[in-house]
TIKOL-317227 format. One record per atom (N, C-alpha, C, O): residue number from 0; residue in three letters; atom name; y, z, x. Coordinates in pm, whole numbers, plus 50000, padded with zeros to 5 digits. Each point is the difference from the previous one (the first is absolute). Layout:
+-----+------+------+-------+-------+-------+
| seq | type | atom |    py |    pz |    px |
+-----+------+------+-------+-------+-------+
| NUM |  ALA |   CA |     Y |     Z |     X |
...
+-----+------+------+-------+-------+-------+
***
This chain:
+-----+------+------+-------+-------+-------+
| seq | type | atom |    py |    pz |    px |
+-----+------+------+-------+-------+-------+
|   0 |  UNK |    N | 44640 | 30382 | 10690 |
|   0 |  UNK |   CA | 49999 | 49856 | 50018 |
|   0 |  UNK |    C | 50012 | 49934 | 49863 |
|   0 |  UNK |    O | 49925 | 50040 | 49912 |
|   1 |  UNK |    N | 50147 | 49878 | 50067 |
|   1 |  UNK |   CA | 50036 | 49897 | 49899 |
|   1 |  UNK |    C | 49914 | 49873 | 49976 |
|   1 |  UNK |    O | 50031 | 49895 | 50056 |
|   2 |  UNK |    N | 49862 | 50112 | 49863 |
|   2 |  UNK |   CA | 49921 | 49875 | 50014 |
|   2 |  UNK |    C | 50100 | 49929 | 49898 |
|   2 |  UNK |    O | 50077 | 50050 | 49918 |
|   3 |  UNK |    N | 49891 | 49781 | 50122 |
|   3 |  UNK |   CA | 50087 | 49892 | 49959 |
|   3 |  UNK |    C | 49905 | 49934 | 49851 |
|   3 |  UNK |    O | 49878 | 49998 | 49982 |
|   4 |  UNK |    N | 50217 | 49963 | 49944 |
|   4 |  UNK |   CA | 49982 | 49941 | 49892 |
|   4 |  UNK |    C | 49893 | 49946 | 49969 |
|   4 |  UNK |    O | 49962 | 50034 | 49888 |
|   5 |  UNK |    N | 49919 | 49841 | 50204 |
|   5 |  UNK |   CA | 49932 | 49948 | 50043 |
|   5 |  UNK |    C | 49885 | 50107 | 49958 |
|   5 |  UNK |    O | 49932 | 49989 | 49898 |
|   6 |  UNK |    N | 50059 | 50100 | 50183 |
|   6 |  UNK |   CA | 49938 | 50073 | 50014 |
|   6 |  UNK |    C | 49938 | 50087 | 49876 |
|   6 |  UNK |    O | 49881 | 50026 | 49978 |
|   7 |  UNK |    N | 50268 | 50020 | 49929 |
|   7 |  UNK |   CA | 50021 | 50046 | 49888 |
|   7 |  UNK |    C | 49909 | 49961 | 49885 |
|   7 |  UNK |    O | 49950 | 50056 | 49903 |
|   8 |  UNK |    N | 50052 | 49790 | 50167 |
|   8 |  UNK |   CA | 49892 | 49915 | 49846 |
|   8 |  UNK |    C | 49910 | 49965 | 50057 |
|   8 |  UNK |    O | 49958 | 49903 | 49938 |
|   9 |  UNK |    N | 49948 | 50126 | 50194 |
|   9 |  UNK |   CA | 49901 | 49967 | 50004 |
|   9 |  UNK |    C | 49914 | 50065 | 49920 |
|   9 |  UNK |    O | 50003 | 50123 | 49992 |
|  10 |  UNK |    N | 49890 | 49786 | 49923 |
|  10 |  UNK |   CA | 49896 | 50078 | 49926 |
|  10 |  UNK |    C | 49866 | 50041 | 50049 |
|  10 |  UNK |    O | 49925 | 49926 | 50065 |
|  11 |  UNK |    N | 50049 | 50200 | 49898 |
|  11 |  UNK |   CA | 49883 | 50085 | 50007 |
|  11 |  UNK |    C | 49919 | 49993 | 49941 |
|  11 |  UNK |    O | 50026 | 49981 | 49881 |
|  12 |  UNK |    N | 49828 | 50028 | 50156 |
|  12 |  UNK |   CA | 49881 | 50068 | 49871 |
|  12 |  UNK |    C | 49970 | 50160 | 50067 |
|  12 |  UNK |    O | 49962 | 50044 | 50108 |
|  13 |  UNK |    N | 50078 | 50012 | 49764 |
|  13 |  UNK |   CA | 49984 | 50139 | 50024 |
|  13 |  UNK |    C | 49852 | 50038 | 49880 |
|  13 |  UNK |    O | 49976 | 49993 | 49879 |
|  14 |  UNK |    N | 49966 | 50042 | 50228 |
|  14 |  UNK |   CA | 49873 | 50038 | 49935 |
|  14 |  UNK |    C | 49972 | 50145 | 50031 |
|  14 |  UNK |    O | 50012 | 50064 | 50104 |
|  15 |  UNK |    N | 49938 | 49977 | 49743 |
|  15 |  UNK |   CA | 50009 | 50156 | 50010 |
|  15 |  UNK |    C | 49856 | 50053 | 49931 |
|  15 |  UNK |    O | 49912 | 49918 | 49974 |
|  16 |  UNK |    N | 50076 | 50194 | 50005 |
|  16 |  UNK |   CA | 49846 | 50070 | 49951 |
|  16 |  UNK |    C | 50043 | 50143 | 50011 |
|  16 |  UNK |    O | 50056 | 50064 | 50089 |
|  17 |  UNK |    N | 49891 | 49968 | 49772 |
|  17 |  UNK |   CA | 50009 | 50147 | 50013 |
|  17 |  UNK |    C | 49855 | 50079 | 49957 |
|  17 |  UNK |    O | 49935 | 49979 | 49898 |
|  18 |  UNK |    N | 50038 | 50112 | 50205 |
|  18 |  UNK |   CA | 49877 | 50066 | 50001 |
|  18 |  UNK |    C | 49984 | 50113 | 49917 |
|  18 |  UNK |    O | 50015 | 50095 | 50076 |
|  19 |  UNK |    N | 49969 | 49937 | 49839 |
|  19 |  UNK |   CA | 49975 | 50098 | 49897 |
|  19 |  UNK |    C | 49831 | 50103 | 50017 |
|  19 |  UNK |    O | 49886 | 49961 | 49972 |
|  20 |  UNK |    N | 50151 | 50154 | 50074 |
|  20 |  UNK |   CA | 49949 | 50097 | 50026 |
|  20 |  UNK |    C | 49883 | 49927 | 50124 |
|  20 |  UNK |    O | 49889 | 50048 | 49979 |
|  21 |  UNK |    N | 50110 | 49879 | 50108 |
|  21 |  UNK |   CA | 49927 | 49936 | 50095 |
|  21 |  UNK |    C | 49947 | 49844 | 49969 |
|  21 |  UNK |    O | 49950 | 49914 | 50073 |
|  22 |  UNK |    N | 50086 | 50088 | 49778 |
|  22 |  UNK |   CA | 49954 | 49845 | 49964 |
|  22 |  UNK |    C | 50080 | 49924 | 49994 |
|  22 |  UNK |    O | 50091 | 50043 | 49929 |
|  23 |  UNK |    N | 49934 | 49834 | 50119 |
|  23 |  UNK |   CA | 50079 | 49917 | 50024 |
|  23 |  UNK |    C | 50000 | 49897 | 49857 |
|  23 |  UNK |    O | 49906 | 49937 | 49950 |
|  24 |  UNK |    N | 50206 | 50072 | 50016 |
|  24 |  UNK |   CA | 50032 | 49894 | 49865 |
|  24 |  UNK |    C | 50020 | 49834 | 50083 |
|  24 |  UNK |    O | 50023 | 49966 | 50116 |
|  25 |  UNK |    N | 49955 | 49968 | 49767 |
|  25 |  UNK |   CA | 49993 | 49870 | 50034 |
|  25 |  UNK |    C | 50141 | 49955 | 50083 |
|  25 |  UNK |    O | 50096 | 50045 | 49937 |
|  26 |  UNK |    N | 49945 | 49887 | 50175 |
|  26 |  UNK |   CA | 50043 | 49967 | 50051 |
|  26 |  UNK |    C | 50127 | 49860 | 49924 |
|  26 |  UNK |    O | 49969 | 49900 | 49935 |
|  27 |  UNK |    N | 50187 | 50152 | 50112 |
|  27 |  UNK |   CA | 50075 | 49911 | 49949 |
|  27 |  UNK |    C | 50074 | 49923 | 50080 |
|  27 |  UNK |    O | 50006 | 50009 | 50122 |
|  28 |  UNK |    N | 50055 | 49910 | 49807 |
|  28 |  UNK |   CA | 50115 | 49890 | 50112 |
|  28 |  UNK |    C | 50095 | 49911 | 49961 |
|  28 |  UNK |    O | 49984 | 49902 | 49927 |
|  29 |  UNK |    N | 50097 | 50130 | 50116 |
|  29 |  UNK |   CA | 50119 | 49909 | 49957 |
|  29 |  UNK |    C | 50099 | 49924 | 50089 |
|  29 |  UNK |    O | 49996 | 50039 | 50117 |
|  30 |  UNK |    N | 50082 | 49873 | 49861 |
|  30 |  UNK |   CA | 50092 | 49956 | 50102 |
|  30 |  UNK |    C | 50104 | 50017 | 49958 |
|  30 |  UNK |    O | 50037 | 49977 | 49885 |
|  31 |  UNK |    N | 50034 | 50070 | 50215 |
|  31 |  UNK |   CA | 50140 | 50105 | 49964 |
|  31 |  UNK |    C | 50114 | 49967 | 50117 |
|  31 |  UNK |    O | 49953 | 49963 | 50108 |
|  32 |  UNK |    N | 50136 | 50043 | 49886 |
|  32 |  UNK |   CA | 50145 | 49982 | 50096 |
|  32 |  UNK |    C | 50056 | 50165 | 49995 |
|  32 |  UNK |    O | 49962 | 50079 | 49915 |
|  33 |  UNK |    N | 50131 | 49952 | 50187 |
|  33 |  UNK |   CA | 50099 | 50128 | 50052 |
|  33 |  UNK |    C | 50078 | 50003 | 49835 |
|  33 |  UNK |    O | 50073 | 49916 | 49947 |
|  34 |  UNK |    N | 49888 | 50188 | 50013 |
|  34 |  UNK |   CA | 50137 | 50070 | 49922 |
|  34 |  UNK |    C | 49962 | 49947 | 49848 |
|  34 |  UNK |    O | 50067 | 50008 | 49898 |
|  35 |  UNK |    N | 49776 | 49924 | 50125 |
|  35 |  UNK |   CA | 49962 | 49947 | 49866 |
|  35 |  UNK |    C | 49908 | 50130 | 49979 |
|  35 |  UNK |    O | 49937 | 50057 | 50089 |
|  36 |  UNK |    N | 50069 | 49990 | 49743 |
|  36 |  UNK |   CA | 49894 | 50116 | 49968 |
|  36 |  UNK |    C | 49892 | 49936 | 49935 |
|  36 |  UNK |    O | 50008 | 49939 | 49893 |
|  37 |  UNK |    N | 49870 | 50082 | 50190 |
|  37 |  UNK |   CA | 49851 | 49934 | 49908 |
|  37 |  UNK |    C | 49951 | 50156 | 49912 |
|  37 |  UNK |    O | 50018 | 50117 | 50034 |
|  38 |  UNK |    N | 49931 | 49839 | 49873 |
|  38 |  UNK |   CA | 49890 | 50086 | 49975 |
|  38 |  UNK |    C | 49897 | 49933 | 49998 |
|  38 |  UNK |    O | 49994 | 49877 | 49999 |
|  39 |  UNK |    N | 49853 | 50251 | 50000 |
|  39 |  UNK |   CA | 49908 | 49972 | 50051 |
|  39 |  UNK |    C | 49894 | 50113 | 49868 |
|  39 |  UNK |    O | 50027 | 50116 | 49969 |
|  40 |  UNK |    N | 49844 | 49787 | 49973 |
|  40 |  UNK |   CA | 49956 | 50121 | 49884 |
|  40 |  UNK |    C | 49874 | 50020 | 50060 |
|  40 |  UNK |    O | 49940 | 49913 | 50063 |
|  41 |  UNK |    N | 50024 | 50192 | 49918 |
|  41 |  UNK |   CA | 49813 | 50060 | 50016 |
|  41 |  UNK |    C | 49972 | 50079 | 49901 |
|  41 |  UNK |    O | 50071 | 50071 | 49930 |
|  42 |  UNK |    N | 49790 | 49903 | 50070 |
|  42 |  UNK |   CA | 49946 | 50022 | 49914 |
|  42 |  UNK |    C | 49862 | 50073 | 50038 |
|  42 |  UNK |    O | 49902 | 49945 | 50049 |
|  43 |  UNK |    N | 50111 | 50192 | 49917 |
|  43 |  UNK |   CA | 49835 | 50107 | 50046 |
|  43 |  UNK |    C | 49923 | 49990 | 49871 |
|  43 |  UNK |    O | 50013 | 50090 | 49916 |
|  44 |  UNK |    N | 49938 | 49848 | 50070 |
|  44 |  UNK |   CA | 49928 | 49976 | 49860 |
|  44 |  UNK |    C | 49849 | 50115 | 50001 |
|  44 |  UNK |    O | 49931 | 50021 | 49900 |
|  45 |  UNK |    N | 50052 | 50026 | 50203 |
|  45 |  UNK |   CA | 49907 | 50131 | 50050 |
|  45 |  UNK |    C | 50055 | 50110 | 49925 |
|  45 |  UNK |    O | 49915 | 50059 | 49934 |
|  46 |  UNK |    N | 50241 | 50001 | 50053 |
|  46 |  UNK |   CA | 50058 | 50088 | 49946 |
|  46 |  UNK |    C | 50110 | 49988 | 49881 |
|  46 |  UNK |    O | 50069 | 50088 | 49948 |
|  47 |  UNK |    N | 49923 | 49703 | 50014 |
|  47 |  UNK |   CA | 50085 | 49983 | 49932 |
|  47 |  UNK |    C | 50175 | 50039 | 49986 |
|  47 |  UNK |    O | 50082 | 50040 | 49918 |
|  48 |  UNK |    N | 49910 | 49929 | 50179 |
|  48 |  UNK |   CA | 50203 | 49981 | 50056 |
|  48 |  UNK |    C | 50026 | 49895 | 50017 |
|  48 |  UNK |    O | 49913 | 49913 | 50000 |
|  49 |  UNK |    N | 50223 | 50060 | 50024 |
|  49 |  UNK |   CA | 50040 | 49919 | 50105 |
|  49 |  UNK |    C | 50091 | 50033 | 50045 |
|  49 |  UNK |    O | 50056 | 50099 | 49954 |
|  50 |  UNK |    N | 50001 | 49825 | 50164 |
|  50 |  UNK |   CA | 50091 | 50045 | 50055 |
|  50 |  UNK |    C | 50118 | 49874 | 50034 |
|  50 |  UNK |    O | 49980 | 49879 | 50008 |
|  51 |  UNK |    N | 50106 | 50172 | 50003 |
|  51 |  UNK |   CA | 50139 | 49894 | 50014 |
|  51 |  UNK |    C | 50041 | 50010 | 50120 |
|  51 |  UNK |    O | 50076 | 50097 | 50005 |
|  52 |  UNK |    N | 49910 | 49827 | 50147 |
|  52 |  UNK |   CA | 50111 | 50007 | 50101 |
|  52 |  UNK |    C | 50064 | 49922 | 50016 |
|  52 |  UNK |    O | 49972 | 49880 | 49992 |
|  53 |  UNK |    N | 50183 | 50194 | 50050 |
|  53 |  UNK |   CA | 50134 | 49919 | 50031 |
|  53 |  UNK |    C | 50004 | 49984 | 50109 |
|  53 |  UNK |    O | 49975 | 50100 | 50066 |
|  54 |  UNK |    N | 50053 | 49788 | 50002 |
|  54 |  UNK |   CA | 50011 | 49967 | 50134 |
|  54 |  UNK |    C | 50141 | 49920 | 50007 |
|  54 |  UNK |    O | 50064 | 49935 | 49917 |
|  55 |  UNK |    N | 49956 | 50099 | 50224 |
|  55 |  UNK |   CA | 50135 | 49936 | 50068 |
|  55 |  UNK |    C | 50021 | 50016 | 50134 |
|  55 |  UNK |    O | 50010 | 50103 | 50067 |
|  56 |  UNK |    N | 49998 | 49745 | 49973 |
|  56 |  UNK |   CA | 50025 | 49964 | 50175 |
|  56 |  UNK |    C | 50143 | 50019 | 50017 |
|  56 |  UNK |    O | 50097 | 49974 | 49929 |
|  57 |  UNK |    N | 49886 | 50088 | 50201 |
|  57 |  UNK |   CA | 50177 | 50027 | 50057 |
|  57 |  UNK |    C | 49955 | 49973 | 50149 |
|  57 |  UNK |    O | 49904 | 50041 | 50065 |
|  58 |  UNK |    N | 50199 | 49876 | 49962 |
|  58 |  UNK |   CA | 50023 | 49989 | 50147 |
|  58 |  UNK |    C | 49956 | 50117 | 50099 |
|  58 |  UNK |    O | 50045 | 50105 | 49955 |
|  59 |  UNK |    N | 49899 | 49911 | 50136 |
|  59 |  UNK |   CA | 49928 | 50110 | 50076 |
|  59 |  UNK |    C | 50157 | 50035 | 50110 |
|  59 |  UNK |    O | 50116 | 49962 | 49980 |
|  60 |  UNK |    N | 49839 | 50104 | 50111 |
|  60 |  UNK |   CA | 50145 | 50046 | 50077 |
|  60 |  UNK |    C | 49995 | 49892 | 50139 |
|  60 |  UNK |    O | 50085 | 49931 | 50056 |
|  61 |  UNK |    N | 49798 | 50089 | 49962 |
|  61 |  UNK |   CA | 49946 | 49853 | 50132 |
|  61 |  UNK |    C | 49988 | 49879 | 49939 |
|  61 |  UNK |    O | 49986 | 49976 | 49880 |
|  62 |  UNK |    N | 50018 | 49959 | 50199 |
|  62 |  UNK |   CA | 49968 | 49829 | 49987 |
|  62 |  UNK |    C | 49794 | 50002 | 49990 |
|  62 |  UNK |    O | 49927 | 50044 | 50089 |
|  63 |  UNK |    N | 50023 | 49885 | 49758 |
|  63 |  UNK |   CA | 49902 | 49977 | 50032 |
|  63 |  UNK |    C | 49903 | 50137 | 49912 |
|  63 |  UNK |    O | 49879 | 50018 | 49986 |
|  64 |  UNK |    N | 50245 | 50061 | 49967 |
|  64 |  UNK |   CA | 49933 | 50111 | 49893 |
|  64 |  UNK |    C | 50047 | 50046 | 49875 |
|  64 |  UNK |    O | 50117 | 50024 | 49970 |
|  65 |  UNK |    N | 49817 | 49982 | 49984 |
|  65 |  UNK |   CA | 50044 | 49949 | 49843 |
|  65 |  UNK |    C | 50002 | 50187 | 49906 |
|  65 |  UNK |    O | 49905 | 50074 | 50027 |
|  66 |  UNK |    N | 50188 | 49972 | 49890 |
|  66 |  UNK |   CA | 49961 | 50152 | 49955 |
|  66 |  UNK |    C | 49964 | 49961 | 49857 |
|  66 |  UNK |    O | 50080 | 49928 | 49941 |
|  67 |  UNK |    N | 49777 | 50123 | 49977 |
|  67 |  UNK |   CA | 49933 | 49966 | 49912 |
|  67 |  UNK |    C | 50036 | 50123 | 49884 |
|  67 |  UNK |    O | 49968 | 50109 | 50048 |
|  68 |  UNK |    N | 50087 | 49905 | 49818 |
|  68 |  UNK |   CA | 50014 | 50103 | 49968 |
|  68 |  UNK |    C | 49933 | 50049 | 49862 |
|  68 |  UNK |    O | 50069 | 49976 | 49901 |
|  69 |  UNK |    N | 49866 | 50058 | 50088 |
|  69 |  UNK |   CA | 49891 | 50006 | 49873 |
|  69 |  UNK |    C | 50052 | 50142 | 49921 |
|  69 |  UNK |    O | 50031 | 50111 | 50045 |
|  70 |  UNK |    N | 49963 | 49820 | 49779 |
|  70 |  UNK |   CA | 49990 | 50113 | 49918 |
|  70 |  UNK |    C | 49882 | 50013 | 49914 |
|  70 |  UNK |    O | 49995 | 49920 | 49907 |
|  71 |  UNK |    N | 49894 | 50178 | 50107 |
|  71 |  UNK |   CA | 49871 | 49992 | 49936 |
|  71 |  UNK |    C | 50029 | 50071 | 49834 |
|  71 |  UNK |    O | 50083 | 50089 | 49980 |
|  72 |  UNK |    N | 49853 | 49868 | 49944 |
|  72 |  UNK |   CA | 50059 | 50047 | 49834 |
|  72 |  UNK |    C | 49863 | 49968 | 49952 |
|  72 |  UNK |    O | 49953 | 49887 | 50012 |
|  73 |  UNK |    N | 49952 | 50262 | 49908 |
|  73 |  UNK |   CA | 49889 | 49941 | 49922 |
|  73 |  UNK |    C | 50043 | 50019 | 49887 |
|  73 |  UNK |    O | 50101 | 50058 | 49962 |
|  74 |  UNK |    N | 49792 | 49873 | 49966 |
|  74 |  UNK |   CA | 50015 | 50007 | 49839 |
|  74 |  UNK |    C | 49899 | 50007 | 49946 |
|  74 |  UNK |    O | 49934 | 49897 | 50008 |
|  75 |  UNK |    N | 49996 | 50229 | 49908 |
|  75 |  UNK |   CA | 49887 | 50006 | 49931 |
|  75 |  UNK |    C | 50008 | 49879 | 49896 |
|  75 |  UNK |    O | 50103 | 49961 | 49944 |
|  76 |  UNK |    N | 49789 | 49994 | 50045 |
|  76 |  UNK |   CA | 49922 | 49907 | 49903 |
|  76 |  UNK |    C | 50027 | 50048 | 49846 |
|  76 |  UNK |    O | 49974 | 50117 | 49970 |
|  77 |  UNK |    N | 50062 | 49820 | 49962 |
|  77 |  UNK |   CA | 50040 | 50119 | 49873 |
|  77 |  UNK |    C | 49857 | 49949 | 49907 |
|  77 |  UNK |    O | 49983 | 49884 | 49964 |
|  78 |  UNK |    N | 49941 | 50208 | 50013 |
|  78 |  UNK |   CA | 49850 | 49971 | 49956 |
|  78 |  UNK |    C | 50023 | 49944 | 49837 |
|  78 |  UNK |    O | 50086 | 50046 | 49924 |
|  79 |  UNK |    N | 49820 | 49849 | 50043 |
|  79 |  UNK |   CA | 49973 | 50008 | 49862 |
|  79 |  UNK |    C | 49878 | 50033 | 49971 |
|  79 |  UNK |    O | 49904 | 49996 | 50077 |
|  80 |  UNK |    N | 50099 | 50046 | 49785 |
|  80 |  UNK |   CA | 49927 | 50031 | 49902 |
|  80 |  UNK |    C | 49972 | 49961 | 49879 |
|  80 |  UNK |    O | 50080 | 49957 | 49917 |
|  81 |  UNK |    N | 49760 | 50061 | 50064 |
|  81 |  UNK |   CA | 49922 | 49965 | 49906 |
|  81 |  UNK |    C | 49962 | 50085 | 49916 |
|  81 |  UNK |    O | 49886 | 50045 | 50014 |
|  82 |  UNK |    N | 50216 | 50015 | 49845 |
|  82 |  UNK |   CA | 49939 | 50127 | 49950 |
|  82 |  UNK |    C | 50024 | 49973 | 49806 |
|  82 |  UNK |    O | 50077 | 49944 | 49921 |
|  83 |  UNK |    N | 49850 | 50105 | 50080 |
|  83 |  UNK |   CA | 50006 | 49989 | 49824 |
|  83 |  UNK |    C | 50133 | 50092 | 49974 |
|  83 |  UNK |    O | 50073 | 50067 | 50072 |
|  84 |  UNK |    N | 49921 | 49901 | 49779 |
|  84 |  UNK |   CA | 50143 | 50032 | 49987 |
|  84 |  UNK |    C | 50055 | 50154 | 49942 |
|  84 |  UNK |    O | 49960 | 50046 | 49894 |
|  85 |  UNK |    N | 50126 | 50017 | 50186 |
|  85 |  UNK |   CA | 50037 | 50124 | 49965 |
|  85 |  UNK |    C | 49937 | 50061 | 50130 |
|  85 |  UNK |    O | 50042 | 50108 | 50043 |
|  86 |  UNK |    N | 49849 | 49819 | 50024 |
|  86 |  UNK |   CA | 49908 | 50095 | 50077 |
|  86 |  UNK |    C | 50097 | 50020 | 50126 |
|  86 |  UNK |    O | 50088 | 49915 | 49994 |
|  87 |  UNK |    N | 49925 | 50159 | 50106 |
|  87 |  UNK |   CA | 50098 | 50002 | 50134 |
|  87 |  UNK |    C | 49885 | 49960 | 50067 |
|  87 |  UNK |    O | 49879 | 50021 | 49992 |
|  88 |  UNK |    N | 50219 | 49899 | 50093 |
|  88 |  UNK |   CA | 49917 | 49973 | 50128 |
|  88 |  UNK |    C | 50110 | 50062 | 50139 |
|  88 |  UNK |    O | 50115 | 50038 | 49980 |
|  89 |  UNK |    N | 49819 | 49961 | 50156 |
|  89 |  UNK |   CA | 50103 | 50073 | 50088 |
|  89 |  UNK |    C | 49927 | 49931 | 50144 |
|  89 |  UNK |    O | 49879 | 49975 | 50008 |
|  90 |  UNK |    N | 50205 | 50005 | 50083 |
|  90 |  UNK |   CA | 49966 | 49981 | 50170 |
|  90 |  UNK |    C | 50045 | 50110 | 50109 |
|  90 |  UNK |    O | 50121 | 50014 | 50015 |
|  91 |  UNK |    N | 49796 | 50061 | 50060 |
|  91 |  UNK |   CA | 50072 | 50043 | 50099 |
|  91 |  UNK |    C | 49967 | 49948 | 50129 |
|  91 |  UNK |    O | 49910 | 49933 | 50050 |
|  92 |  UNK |    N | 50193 | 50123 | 49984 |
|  92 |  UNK |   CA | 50019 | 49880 | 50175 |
|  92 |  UNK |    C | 50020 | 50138 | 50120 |
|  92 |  UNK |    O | 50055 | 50110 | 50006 |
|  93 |  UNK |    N | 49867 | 49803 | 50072 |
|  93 |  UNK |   CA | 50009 | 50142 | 50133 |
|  93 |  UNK |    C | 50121 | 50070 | 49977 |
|  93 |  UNK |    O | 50096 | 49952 | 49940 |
|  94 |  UNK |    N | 49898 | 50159 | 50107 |
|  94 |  UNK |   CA | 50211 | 50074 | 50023 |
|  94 |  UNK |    C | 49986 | 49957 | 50149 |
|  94 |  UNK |    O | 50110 | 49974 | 50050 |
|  95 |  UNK |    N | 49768 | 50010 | 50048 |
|  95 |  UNK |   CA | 50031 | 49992 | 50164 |
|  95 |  UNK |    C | 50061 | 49854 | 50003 |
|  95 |  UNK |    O | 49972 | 49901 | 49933 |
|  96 |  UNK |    N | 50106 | 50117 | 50149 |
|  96 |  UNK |   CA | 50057 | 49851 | 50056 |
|  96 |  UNK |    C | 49900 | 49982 | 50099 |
|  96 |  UNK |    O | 49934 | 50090 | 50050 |
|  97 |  UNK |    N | 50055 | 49737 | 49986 |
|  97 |  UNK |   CA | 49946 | 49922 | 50077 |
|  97 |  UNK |    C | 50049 | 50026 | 50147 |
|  97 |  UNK |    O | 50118 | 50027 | 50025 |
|  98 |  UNK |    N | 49811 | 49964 | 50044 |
|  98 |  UNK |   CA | 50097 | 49994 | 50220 |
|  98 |  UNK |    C | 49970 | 49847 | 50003 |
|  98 |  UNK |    O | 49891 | 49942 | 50010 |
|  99 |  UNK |    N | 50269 | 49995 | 49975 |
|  99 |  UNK |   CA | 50060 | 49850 | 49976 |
|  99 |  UNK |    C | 49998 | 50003 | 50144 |
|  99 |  UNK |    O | 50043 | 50096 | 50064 |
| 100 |  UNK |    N | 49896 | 49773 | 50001 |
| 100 |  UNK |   CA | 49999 | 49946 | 50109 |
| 100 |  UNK |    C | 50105 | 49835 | 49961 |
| 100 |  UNK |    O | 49982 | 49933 | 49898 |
| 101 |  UNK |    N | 50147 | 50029 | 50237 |
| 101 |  UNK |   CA | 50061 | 49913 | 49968 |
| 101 |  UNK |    C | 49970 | 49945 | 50141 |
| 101 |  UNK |    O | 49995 | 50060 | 50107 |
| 102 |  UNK |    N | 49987 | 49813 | 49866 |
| 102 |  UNK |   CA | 49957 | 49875 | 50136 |
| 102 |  UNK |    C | 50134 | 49886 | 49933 |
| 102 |  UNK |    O | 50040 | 49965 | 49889 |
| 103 |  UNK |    N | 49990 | 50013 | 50237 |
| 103 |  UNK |   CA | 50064 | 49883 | 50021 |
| 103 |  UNK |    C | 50028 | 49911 | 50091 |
| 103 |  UNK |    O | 49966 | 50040 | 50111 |
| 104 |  UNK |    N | 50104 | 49807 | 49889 |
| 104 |  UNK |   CA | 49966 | 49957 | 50114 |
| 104 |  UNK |    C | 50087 | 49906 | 49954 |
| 104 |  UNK |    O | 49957 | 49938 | 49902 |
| 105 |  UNK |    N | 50189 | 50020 | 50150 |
| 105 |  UNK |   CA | 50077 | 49898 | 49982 |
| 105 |  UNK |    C | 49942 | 49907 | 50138 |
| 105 |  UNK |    O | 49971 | 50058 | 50105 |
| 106 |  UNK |    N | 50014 | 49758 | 49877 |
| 106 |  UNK |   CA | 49984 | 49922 | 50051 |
| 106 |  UNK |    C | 50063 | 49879 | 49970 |
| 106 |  UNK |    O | 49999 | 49942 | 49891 |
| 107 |  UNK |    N | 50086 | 50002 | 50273 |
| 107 |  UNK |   CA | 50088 | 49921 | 49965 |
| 107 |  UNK |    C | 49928 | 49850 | 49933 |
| 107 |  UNK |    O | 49916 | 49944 | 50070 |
| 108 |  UNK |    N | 50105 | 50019 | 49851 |
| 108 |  UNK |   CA | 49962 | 49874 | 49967 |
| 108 |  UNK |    C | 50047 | 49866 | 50076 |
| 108 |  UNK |    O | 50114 | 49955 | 49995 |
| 109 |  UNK |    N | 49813 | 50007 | 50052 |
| 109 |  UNK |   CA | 50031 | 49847 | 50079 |
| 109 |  UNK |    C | 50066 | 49894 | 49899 |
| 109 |  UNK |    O | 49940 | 49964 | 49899 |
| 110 |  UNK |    N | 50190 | 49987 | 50136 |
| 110 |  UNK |   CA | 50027 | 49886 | 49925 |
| 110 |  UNK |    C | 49909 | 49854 | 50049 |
| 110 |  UNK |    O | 49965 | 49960 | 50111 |
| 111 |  UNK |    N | 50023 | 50001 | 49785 |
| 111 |  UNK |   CA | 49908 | 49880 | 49975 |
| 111 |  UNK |    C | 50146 | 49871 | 50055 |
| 111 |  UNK |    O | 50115 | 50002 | 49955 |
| 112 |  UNK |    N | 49829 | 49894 | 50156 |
| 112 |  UNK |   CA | 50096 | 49896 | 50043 |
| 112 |  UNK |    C | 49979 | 49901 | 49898 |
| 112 |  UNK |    O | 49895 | 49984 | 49938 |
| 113 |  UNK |    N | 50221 | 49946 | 50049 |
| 113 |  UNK |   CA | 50059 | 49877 | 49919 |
| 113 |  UNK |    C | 49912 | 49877 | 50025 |
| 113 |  UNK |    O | 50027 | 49892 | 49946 |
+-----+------+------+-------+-------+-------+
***
């Protein structure tokens, strides 16, 4: 099915959360249109990461459903240091990766009347 133009630009708030090892990071949101790419940042300040998701609405195959497509990307915190001089200083960071939980939820936004 071919959704129509109209349709194309109705805008969304796509609100997302990603759960990191059972804990849920702070909750995000944005308002977004079909074929527009948001990103979205978190921040585990528990394990000092963050993380970057890419999001993008595409027309669903039915009328009334929308396909949500997420790319999750972390990034260690790059640590500073406080060390006298000559002295080394060093950080190590887990080698285990996190079990990334991705929530999402595109919602059509009501246009506001004239």
């Amino acid at each position: 099915m071919t959704q129509n133009k109209e349709s194309s630009q109705t805008q969304y708030q796509l609100d997302a959360n990603l759960i990191i090892n059972d804990l849920p990071l702070e909750p995000q949101s944005i308002t977004t249109t079909m074929d527009q790419r948001a990103t979205l940042y978190f921040e585990d300040s528990q394990h000092n990461q963050f993380f970057k998701v890419f999001c993008i609405l595409k027309p669903g195959e039915q009328e009334g459903t929308v396909e949500i497509f997420t790319s999750v990307h972390t990034e260690v915190t790059a640590p500073s240091f406080l060390t006298y001089e000559g002295q080394e200083a060093s950080a190590t960071f887990p080698p285990k990766q996190p079990v990334i939980e991705v929530k999402v939820r595109a919602t059509p936004v009501k246009p506001t009347p004239p």
